[in-house]
C-alpha positions in Angstrom: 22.2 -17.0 31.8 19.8 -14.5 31.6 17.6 -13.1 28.6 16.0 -9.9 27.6 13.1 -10.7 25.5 11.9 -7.5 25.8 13.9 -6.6 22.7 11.7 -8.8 20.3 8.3 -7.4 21.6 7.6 -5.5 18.4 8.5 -8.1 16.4 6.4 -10.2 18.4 3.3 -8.0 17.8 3.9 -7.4 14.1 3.6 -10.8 13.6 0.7 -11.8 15.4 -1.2 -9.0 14.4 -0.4 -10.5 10.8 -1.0 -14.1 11.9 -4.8 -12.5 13.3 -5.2 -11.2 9.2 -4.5 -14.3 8.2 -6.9 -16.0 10.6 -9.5 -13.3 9.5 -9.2 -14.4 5.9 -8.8 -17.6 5.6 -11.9 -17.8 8.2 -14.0 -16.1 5.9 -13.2 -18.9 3.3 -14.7 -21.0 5.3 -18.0 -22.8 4.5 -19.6 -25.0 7.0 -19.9 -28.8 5.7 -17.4 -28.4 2.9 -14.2 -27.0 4.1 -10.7 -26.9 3.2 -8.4 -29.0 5.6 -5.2 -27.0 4.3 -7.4 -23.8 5.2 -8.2 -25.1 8.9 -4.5 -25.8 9.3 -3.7 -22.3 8.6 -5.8 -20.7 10.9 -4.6 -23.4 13.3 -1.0 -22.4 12.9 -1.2 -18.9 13.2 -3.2 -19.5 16.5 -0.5 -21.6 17.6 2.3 -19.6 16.7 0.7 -16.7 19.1 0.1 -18.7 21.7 3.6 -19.7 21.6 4.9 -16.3 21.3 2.8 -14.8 24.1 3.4 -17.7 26.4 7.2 -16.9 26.0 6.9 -13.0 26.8 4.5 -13.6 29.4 1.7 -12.1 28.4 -0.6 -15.1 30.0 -3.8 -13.0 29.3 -3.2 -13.9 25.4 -1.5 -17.4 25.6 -4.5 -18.9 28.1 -7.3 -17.1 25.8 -5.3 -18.7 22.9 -5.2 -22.0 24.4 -8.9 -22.2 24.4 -9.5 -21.7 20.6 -6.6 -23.4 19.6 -8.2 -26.8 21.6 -11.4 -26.4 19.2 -9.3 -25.8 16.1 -7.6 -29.0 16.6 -10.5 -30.6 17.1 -11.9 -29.8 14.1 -8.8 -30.6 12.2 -8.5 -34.1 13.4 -12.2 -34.8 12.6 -13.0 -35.1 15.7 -15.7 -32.2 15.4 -18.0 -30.6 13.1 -17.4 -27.3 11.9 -20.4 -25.3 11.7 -21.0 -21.6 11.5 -21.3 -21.1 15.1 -17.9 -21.2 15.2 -16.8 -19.4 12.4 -18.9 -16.7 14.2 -17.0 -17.1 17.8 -13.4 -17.8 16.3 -13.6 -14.1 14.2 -15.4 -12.5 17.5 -12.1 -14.4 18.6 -9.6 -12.5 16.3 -11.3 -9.1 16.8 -10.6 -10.0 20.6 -7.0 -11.4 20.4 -6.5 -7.6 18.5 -7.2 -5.6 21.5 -5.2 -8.1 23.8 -2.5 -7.6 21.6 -3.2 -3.6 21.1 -3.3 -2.8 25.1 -0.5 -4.9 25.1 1.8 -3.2 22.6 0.6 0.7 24.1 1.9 -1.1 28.2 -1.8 -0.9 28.9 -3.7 -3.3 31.2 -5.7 -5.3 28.8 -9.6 -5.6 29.6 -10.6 -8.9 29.6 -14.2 -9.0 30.0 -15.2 -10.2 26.5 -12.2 -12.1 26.5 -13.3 -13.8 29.4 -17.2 -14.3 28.2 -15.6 -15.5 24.8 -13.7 -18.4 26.6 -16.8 -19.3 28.5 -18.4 -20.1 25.2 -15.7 -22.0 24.0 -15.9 -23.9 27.0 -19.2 -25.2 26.7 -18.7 -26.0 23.2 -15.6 -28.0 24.0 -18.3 -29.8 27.1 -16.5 -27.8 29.9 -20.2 -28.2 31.7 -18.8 -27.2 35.1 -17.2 -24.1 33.4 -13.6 -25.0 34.3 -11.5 -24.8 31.6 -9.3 -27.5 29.5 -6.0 -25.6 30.7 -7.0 -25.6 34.7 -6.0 -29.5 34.8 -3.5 -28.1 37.3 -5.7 -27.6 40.4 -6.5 -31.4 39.8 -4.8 -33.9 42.2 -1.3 -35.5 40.5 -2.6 -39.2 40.2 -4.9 -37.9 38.0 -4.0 -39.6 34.7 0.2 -37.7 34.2 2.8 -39.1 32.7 6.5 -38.3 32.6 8.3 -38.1 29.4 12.3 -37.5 28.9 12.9 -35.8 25.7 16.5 -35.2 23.9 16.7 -32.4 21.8 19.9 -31.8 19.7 19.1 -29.1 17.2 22.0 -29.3 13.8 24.1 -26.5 14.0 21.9 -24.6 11.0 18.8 -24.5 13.3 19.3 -20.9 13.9 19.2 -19.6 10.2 15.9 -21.1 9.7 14.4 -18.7 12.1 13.9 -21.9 15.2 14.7 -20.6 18.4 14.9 -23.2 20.9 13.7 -21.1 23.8 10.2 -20.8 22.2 10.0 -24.2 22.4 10.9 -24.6 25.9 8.3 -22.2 26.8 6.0 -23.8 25.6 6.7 -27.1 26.5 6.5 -25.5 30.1 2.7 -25.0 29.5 2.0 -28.6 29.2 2.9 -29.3 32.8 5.5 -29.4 35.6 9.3 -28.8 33.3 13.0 -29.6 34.0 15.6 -28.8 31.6 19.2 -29.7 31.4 21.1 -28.0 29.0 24.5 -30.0 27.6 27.0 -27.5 26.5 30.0 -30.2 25.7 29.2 -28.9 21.8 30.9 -26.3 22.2 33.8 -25.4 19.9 37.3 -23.5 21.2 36.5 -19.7 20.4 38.2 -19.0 17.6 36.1 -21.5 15.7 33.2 -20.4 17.4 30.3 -19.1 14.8 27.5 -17.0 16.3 24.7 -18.0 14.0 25.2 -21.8 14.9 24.0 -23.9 17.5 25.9 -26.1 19.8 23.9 -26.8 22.6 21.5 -29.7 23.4 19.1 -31.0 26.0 16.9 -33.1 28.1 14.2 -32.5 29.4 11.6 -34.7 32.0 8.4 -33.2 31.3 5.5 -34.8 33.6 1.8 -33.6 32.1 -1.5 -35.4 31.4 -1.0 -34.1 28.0 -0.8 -37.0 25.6 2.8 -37.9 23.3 1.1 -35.6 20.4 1.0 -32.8 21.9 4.7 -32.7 22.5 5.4 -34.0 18.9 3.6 -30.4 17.9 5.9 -28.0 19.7 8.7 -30.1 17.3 7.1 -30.3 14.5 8.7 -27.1 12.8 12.4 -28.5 13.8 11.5 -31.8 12.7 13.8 -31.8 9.4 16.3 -29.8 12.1 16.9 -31.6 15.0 17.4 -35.2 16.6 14.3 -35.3 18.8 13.7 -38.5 20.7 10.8 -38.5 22.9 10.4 -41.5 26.0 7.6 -42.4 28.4 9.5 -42.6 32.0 6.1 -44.1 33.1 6.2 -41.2 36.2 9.3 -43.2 37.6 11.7 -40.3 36.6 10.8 -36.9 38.2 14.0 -35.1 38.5 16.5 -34.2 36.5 20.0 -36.4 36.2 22.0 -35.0 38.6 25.8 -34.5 37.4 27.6 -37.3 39.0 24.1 -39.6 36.9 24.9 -38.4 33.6 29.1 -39.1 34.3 27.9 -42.5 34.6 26.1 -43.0 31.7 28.0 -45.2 28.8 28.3 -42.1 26.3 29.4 -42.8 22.4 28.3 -39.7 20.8 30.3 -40.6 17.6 28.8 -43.7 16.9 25.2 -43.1 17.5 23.5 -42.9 13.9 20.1 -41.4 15.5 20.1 -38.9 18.3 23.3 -38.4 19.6 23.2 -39.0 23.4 24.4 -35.5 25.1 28.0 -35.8 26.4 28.2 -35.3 30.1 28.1 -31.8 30.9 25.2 -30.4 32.1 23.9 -27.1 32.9 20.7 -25.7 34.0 19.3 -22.1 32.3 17.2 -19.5 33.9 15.4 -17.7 31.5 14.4 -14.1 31.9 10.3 -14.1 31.1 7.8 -12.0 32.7 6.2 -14.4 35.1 2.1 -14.3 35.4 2.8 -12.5 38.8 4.9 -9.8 38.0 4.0 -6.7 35.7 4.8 -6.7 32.3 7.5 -3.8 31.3 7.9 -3.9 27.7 9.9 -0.9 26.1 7.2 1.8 24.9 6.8 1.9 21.3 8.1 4.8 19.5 6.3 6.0 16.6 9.3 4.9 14.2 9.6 1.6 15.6 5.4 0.6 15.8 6.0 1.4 12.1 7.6 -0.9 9.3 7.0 -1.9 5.4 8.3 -5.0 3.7 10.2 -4.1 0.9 10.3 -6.9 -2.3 14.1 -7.6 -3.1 13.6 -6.3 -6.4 13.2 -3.3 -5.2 16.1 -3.7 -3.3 18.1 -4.6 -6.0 17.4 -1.6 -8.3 18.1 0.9 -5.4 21.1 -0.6 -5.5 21.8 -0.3 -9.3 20.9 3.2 -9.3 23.3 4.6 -6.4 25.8 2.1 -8.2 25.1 4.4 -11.2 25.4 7.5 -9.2 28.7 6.5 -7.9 29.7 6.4 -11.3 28.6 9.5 -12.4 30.0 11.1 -9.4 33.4 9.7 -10.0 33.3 10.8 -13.8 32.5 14.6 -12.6 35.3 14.5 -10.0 37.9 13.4 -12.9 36.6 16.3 -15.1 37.1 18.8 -12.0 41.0 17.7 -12.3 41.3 18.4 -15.4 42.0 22.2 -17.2 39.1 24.0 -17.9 39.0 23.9 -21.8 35.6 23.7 -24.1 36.1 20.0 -24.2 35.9 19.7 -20.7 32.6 22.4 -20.4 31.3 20.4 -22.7 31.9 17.1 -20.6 31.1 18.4 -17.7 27.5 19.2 -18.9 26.7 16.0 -20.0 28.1 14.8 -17.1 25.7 17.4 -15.1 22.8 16.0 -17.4 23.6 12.3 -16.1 23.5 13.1 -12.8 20.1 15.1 -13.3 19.1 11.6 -14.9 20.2 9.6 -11.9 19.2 11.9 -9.4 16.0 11.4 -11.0 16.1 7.7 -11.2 17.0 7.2 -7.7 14.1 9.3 -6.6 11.9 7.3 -8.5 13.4 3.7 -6.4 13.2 5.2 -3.0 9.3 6.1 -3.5 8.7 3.1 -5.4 10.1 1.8 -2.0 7.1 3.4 0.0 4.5 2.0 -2.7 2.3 -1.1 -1.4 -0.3 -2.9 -3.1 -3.9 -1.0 -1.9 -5.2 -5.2 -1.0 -3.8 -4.1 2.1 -6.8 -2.1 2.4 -9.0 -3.8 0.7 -8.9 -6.8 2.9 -9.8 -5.5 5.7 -13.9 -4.8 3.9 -14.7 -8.7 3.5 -15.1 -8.8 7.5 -16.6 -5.5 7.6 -19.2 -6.6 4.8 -20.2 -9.9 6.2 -20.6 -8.3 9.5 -22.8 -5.4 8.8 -24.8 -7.6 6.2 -25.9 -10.4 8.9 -26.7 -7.3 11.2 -28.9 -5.3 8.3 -30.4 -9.0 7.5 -29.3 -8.7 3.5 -27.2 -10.2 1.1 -24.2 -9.2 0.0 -21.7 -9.8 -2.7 -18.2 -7.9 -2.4 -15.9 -7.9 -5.2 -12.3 -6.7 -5.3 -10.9 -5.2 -8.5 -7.6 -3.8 -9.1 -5.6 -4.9 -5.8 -2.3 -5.2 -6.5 -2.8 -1.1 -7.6 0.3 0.5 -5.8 -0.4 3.3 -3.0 1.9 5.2 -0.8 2.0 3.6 2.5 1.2 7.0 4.2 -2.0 7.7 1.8 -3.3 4.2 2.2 -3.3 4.2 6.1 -5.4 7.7 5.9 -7.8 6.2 3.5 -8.7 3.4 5.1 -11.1 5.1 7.7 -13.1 7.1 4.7 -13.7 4.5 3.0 -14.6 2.2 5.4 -17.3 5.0 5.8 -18.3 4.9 2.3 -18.7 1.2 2.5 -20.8 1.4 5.4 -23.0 4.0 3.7 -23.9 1.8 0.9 -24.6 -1.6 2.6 -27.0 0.8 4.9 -28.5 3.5 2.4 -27.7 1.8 -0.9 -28.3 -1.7 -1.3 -31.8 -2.7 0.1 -33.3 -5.7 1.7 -33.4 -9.4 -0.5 -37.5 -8.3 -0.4 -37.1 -5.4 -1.8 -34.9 -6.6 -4.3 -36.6 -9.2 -5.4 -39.7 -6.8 -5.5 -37.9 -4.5 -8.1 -37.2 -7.5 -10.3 -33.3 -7.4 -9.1 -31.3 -10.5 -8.2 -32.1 -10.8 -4.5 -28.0 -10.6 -3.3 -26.8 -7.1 -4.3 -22.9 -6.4 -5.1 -21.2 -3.9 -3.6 -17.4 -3.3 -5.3 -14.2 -1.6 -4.9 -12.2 -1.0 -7.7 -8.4 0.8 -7.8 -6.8 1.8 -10.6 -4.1 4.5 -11.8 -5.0 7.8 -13.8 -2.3 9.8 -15.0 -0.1 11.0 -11.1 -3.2 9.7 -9.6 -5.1 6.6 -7.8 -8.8 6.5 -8.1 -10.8 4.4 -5.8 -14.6 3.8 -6.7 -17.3 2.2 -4.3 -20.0 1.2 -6.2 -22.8 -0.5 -5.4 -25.8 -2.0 -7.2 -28.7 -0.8 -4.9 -31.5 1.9 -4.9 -29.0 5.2 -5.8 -30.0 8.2 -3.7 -33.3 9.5 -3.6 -33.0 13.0 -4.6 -36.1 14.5 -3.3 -35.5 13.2 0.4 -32.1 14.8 -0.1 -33.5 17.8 -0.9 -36.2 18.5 1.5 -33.5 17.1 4.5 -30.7 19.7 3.4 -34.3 22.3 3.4 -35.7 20.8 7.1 -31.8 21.7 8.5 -31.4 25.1 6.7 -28.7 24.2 4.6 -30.2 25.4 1.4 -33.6 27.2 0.7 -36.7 25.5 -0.7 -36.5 28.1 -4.3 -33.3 27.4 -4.7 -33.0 25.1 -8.2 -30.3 22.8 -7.9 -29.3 19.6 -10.6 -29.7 16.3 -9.5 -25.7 16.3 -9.0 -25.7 19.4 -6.9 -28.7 17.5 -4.5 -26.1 14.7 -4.4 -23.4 17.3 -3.6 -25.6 17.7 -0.5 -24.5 14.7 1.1 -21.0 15.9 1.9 -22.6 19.3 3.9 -21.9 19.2 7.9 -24.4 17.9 9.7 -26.7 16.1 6.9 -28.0 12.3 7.1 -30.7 10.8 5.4 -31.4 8.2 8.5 -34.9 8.1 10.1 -33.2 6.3 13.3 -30.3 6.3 14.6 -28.4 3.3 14.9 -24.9 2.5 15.3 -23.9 1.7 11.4 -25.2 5.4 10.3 -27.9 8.1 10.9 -26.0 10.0 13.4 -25.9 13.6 11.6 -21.7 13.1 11.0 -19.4 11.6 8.7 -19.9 12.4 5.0 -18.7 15.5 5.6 -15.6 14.2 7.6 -15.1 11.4 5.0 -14.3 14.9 2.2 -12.4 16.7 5.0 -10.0 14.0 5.5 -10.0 12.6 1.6 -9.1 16.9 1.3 -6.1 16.8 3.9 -4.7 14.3 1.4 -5.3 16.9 -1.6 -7.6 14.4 -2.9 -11.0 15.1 -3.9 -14.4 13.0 -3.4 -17.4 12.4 -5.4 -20.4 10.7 -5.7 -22.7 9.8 -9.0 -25.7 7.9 -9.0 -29.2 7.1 -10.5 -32.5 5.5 -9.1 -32.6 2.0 -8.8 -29.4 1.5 -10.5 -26.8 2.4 -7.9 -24.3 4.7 -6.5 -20.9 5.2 -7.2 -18.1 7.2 -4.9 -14.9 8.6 -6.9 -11.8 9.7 -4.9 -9.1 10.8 -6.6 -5.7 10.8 -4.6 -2.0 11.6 -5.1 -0.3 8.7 -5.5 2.5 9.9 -2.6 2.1 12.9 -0.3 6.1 13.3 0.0 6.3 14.6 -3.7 3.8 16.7 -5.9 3.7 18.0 -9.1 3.3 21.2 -9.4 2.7 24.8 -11.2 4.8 27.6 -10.0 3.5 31.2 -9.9 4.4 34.7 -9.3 2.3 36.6 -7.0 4.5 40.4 -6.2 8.1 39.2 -5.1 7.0 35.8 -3.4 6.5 32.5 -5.4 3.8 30.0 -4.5 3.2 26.5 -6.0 -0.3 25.7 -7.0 -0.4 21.5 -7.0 -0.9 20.6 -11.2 -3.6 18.1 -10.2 -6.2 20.8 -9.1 -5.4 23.3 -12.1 -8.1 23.1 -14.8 -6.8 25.7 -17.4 -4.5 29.0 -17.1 -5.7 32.1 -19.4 -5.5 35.8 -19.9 -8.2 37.9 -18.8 -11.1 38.7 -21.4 -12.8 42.2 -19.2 -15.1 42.6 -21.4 -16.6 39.0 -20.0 -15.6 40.4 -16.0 -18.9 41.0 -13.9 -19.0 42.6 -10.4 -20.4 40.5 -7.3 -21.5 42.5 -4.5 -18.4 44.9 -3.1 -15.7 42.9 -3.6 -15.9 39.7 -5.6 -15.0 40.1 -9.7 -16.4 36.8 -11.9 -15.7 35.6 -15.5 -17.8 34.0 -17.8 -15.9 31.1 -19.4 -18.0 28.5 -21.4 -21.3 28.9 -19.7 -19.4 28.9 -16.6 -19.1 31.7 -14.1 -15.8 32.0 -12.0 -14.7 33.7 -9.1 -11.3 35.3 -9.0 -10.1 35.6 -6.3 -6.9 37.7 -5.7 -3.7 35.9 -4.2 -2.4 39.2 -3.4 -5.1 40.2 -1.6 -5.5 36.8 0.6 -2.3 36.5 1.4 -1.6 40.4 2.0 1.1 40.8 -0.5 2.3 44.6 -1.5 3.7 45.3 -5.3 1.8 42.8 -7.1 -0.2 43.8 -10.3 -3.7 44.1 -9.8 -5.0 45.7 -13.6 -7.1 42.2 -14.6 -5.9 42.6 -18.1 -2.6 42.6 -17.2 -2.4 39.3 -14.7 -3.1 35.7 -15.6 -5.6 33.5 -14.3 -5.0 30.0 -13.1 -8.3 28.2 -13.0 -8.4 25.5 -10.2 -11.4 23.1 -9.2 -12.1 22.3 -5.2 -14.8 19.8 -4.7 -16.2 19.8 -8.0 -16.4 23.8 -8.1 -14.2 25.9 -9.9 -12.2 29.4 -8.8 -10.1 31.3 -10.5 -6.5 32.8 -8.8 -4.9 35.6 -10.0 -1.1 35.5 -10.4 1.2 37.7 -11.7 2.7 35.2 -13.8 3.6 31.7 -14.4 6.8 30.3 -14.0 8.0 26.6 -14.1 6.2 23.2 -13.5 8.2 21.0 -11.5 8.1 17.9 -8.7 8.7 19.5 -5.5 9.2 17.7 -2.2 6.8 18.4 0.3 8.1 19.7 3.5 5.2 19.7 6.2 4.6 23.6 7.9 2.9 22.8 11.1 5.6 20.2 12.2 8.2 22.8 11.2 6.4 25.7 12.3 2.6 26.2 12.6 -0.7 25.4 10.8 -0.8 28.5 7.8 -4.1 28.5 6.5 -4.9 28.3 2.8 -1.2 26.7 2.7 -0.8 22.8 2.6 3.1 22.6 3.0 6.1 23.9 2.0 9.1 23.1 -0.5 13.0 24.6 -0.7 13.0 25.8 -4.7 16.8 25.1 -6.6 17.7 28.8 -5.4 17.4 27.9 -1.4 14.5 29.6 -0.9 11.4 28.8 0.6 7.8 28.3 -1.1 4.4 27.9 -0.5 2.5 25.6 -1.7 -1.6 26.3 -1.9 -4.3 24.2 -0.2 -7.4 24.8 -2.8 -9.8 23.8 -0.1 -8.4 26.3 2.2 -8.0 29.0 0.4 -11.4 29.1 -0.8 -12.4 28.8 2.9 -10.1 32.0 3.4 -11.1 33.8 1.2 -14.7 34.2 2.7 -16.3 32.7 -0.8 -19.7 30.6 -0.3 -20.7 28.2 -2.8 -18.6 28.8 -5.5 -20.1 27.7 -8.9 -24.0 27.8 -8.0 -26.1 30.3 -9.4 -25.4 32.1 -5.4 -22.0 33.6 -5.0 -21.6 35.1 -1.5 -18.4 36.8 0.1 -17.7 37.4 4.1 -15.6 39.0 5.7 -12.2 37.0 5.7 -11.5 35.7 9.0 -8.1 35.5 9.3 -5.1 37.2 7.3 -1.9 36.0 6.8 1.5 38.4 6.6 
């Protein structure tokens, strides 16, 4: 028979890329001299359970590098070597190198093996591989050197199947221990009609002739053990072939009356199994975007999708009696309730499926203990990372657009913030500094800090940096907060070399751009010799927003309710002209440009008399602008509907959402519009206006 295994290739990578997190982790537990046996067996297992995966797709390049590591592991698990932070060091440049395997892998891309390659050389002289040749080469050696032949029964019980075993992993990788022949017994199996698919009925033998020692075969089992009748027997090399048919007929068979391993009835068969050999090209299917993406649902989320579209079903079947009936006052009257039950559910069930999208942020956060230990030993300084707020639920689609900004942030303060164990010491600070990420929720919202106990940011070198690169001029008088503010400007770094954590003129700004695109907002507080701390505020999902809905002439827009500060009329007597073109209010101290909607967007009709319009008052990266509507309508959830997959990048417009009337709104990017609108730091005591570059029908 022959067997595609090319259909299990993503679940294949999905897992090992989970088994390489858990290596990750529990390898950073590790101490040198005092650790964990439980923890050593984890990282062993999830080691082992690649190997055995990529032996049995083929995809050698990963099994032999596995094979290597794996031998040091179990070494170290049996005692029979010392851990020391040597290795802790190698086995994580070990994960990180098992990743990209895996990643060229999954894209069909010839994986580069170079470092995979220099890795294995330095697991070999650890191991005592002098010569260079490695543990898993015993097969250029000559036969008489030190095999053995083993027969091995396996009958799996019939339930092996629903606890996830599957017997041809464990051929596979018996294969890899030496020279393999299998006999398959099919005499299990039942007449069809009391055949059941998710039971097992086959068993085997197999002669397996290897220098590997009894142990090592025990391991392949040692999942099924509880399973399976396993029986394993030294043949002493006498028995090299398989039984041939007429053999087995001979054999005095009682497979009722065995207690232990029942001896396989006589009816052998062999199996060719459809693997990509080491000599032939891998062809997995390509990846779609849909299927490289999954999320793992708890069942009690499950379970309450479930209740509510078992309430909607009820609903629905109480409005379809009332459509039967005459229409009479009692039945307007049932039939709004009814309508107001179905708002209720709809509501509900909208709730459950986003709730279905939500994770726990820890799948960020775990990735920064790595990234901290590694940039730490590189910077030579100590570092303390705590984790607060974890299980703090994110959309799945935020949190994998996050990740990269803050790994950026983190970066930033192990490099500019927290400074060397001298220095701290010098400063009368405790010489490991603590850098922390903390999650929690705030009204719609997530907020992420990244704090750090270190220097804080020196505001004069900000200053006369933003004044060396022309980004502000040397009278200008700006607050401490608006030299901070500095940071996020194209273009700016604080670095006197570059190297390659920071100082290389990019990424603060990118860090805003991309915390922006996911109509969140960034910022930074800090003071000297205390520390830093980086705020980003975030929607909690980017498929639904709340949000204000506004008249501007015959078109409606929605303005998202997270960026609105206040909404007001217009006091003229507190209006003041800017230039040609740009009206302001003072409001508390504060002055705010208005900027007309109408005029951005091009609109004809709408009312333009300032005393006559309202003014939403919105803040965009800690500066505040005022648009003027003609009115305000509604506040509602709206479901985001993306513009440039449907249609083209709008700018100044974030999306777009189908109102309860079928048509078709707007919904406002702050950041953009600003940007539009030609307006130059808004808020400062400098308000300048060009030309708007682009204008929108």
């Amino acid at each position: 028979m022959s067997i595609d295994l090319s259909q299990f290739f993503e679940v294949f990578f999905e897992e090992s890329f989970e088994g390489l997190d858990a290596m990750e982790a529990e390898l950073l537990n590790l101490e040198p001299g005092a650790e964990d046996s439980e923890t050593i067996n984890t990282i062993f297992r999830a080691a082992h359970s690649i190997k055995g995966g990529s032996g049995t797709f083929g995809f050698t390049s990963v099994s032999d590098f596995t094979h290597v590591l794996e031998t040091l592991l179990d070494q170290i698990r049996d005692g029979q070597r010392q851990l020391i932070a040597e290795h802790v060091n190698l086995l994580l440049k070990s994960v990180d190198c098992l990743r990209a395997l895996l990643g060229a892998l999954q894209a069909e891309q010839a994986p580069d093996l170079s470092e995979a390659n220099e890795l294995r050389l330095k697991f070999e002289v650890i191991l005592g591989m002098s010569d260079g040749v490695a543990e898993e080469s015993v097969e250029s050696l000559p036969e008489s050197s030190g095999e053995s032949t083993y027969q091995i029964d396996f009958k799996p019980l019939p339930h092996l199947f629903k606890t996830g075993n599957e017997p041809l992993y464990m051929i596979s990788e018996l294969a890899e221990l030496g020279e393999l022949e299998t006999t398959a017994f099919y005499d299990g199996i039942p007449s069809i009609e009391n055949l059941s698919p998710d039971e097992c009925f086959l068993s085997w033998r197999f002669f397996l002739t290897t220098i590997k020692s009894e142990s090592a075969i025990k391991e392949i089992f040692e999942w099924v053990e509880d399973d399976a009748h396993i029986e394993i027997t030294m043949c002493g090399g006498l028995f090299g072939k398989v039984a041939s048919n007429a053999d087995v007929e001979t054999e005095n068979v009682n497979t009722e009356s065995n207690s232990g391993l029942e001896t396989p009835s006589p009816k052998p068969v062999k199996a060719e199994i459809s693997v990509n050999s080491p000599g032939k090209k891998a062809e997995p299917k390509k990846p779609s975007e849909q299927s490289s993406t999954s999320i793992r649902v708890g069942i009690d989320k499950v379970d309450s999708l479930i209740n509510m579209v078992g309430e909607l079903v009820i609903t629905q079947a109480m409005l379809s009696q009332i459509g039967e009936q005459d229409i009479t006052e009692t039945t307007i009257t049932s039939l709004q309730e009814g309508l107001a039950q179905l708002a209720h559910n709809t509501r509900d069930l909208q709730e459950n499926v986003m709730r279905i999208r939500m994770l726990p942020i820890s799948f960020v956060f775990s990735r920064f203990p790595r990234l901290v230990r590694d940039i730490s030993q590189k910077l030579n300084k100590q570092v303390e990372l705590k984790l607060l707020g974890e299980q703090t639920e994110l959309d799945k689609t935020v949190m994998e657009k996050i990740s990269d900004p803050m790994v950026h942030l983190v970066r930033n303060s192990l490099d500019h913030g927290l400074e060397t164990p001298e220095q701290r010491v010098a400063a009368g600070k405790d010489p490991v500094g603590t850098v922390t990420l903390n999650a929690f929720h705030q009204g719609g919202n997530i907020v992420i800090e990244i704090m750090d106990d270190g220097q804080g940011l020196n505001t004069e070198k900000i200053k006369e940096k933003a004044i060396a690169n022309g980004l502000v001029q040397e009278s200008d008088e700006l607050s401490a907060d608006e030299i901070n503010e500095l940071i996020f400007m194209p273009g700016f770094s604080t670095a006197d070399a570059v190297s390659d954590i920071s100082g290389r003129g990019v990424g603060m700004d990118v860090v805003r751009r991309n915390i922006q695109a996911l109509n969140g907002s960034v910022e930074v507080s800090s003071a000297p010799g205390v520390g830093s701390t980086f705020t980003i505020r975030l929607p909690l999902t980017l498929a639904i927003l709340d949000g204000q809905l506004v008249k501007v002439a015959q078109h409606t827009y929605i303005i998202p309710l997270i960026s609105i500060v206040e909404s007001l009329q217009i006091d003229i007597s507190k209006v003041s002209r800017v230039g040609k073109d740009l009206d302001v209010l003072r409001l508390r101290d504060e002055y705010i440009p208005i900027l007309r909607l109408y005029d951005i967007f091009s609109h004809q009709g709408a009312i333009e008399e300032l005393d006559k319009t309202l003014l939403v008052v919105v803040e965009s990266d800690n500066h505040k602008v005022g648009l003027l509507v003609d009115d305000l309508l509604a506040q509602q959830q709206v479901v985001i509907k993306s513009l440039e997959a449907n249609y083209q990048k709008v700018d100044g417009v974030s999306g777009a959402t189908i109102l309860g009337d079928g048509r078709v709104s707007l919904i406002i990017d702050i950041s953009g519009l600003i940007k539009l609108s030609g307006l130059k730091r808004p808020g400062s005591q400098e308000l300048l206006v060009e030309a708007k570059a682009v204008e929108v029908a």
